[in-house]
C-alpha angles and dihedrals in degrees: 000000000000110000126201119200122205120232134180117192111220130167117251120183086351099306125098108242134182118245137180113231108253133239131244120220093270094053098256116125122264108236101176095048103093129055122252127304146112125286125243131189122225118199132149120251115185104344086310129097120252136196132202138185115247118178136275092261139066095240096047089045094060104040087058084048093047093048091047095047092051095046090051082050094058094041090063099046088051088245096127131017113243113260113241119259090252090070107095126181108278114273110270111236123251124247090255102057092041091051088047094060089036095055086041088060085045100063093036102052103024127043128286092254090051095049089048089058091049095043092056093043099051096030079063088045097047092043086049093052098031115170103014139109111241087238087067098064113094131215081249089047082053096051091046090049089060097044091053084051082050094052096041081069105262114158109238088253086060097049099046082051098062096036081061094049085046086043089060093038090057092041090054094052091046101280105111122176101018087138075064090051102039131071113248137196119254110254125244117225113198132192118257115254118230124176119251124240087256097053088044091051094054106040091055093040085062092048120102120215092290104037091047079063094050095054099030086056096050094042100054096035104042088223118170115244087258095048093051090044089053096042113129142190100254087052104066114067103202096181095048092035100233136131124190139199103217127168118267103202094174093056100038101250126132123171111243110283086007091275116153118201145180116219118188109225133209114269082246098068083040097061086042093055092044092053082047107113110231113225112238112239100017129098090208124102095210107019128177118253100278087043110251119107121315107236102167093070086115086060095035090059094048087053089056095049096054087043089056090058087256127136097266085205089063102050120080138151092247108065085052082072097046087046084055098060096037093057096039090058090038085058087051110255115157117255095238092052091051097046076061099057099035084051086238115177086211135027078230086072102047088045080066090080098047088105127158119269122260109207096059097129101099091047089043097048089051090072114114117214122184123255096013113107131214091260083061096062119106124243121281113262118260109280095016098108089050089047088044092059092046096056088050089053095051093049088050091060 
């Protein structure tokens, strides 16, 4: 009966040498007990020795072995008629080529934010491995790949983003757990940002009409800048209280993973949404001047910043969203109630955002401790006598 062995070349001591793959104690191969290297079949064709490539990964290695040892198979039972010599395995096909078909899947099949991100990420990857099959990169190519990201000055988040996006694309093409092989960059977890009452006081202060809608609406609803510049009429329910993000198929727009929901809103974004004139003509809540969809809010909210008086570089759209959640859990609203509402794939996400409070000072300052006297005291924080008033006045009414 045809036999075909299974060899990985690997370099020991600076020369490429043929192994067999060793056995564990139980008799199963031992996969992880040879350094890095590509995978080659033996078998024997008329009486001589031959050797084939067969990939740079263990699934790819024994499919080429299972398809050999049943054509030999086939050979010596008089099935099928040997192939001449001049036959070789078919060509494999070069990054380039593979990320081409694989970005064209990708527009075709995700949204249009999503294939831009791909299309940066692997266009890096295939310049960086021109000319070359993805059999021949090697676990070692992979980790250098990432170090010269890191020394482009990518931030470790960012890296760890791409090697996930190159991580789909070989797994795809039959290279599956390379983020378990490679060495990756610790990630940073930062805390979300969140806009304080005083920011918030003085941004809105600066809106207009219109612009106090905009914000408002980011800001008690926790839509994504998409979901606001697609927002539409039929889509808010003032007398139910209720905004949703829906798809909209005939203007392009799909809520991310494809997830409609329904979030209820505060009586005061409801009375400003109500006073909200609505544009003849457009089906856009808030549509640009010649009535198709705003798409300069981001730049719109920067311009109200800096005419409040407010660092422009330190407003986005972005961190409207992150002062959402925190202040929806800090009120006390369950997690899984607010991944709803945020449209998280996981609760992990949404526990992101169960951050400490920030104006703790007054609380903080009316803790007795025993044998310190009020002279002792520190000082108040910044702000806490005005917010002290405040709170009197309000008690008062």
């Amino acid at each position: 009966m045809a036999h075909v062995n299974l060899l990985k070349q690997v370099k020991i001591d600076d020369r490429w040498v043929l192994r067999s793959i060793p056995k564990k104690a139980n008799g199963q191969r031992d996969w992880s007990a040879l350094p890095d290297g590509n995978y080659f079949i033996e078998f024997r064709e008329k009486g001589k020795r031959r050797r084939l490539p067969a990939g740079a990964t263990v699934a790819q290695a024994l499919e080429v072995q299972r398809r050999k040892q049943a054509e030999l198979e086939a050979i010596a039972f008089g099935i099928i008629v040997p192939r001449p010599r001049t036959e070789e395995l078919p060509k494999p096909a070069l990054i380039d080529g593979l990320i081409d078909r694989y970005l064209d899947q990708i527009e075709t099949l995700k949204k249009p934010n999503t294939f831009r991100k791909y299309n940066a990420v692997l266009k890096r990857f295939a310049k960086h491995f021109a000319g070359r099959t993805l059999d021949a990169v090697s676990v070692e190519d992979l980790n250098d790949f990432i170090v010269t990201l890191k020394k482009g000055g990518m931030s470790p988040n960012t890296v760890l983003h791409n090697v996930i996006i190159v991580a789909q694309f070989c797994k795809r093409n039959g290279r599956s757990g390379i983020t378990r092989q490679v060495h990756l960059p610790e990630r940073i977890s930062s805390l979300p940002r969140e806009y304080t009452q005083e920011e918030l006081a003085k941004f809105l202060a600066a809106c207009d009409d219109s612009e106090v809608a905009i914000f408002s609406t980011f800001l008690l609803t926790g839509f994504r800048e998409q979901e606001v510049m697609y927002l539409g009429w039929p889509d808010v329910n003032l007398r139910l209280r209720t905004i949703r993000v829906s798809a909209k198929p005939d203007l392009g727009f799909f809520p991310k993973r494809w997830e409609e929901r329904k979030v209820p809103v505060p009586v005061r974004l409801a009375n400003i949404l109500e006073r909200h004139p609505q544009t003849n003509g457009s089906v856009f809540m808030f549509p640009s001047p010649t009535g198709n969809r705003e798409q300069n809010m981001l730049r719109l909210c920067k311009a109200v910043a800096e005419r409040a008086g407010l660092d422009p570089a330190a407003f986005d759209l972005k961190t409207f969203r992150s002062t959402y959640a925190t202040r929806m859990l800090r009120q006390g609203f369950d997690v899984r109630t607010v991944q709803d509402w945020m449209g998280h794939k996981s609760l992990e996400t949404t526990m992101r955002y169960l951050v400490p409070a920030t104006d703790v000072h007054d609380r903080l300052d009316e803790i007795e401790i025993p044998g310190i006297t009020e002279s002792a005291v520190p000082k108040k924080a910044p702000g806490s006598e005005r917010l002290l008033v405040a709170r009197q006045k309000k008690m008062r009414r």
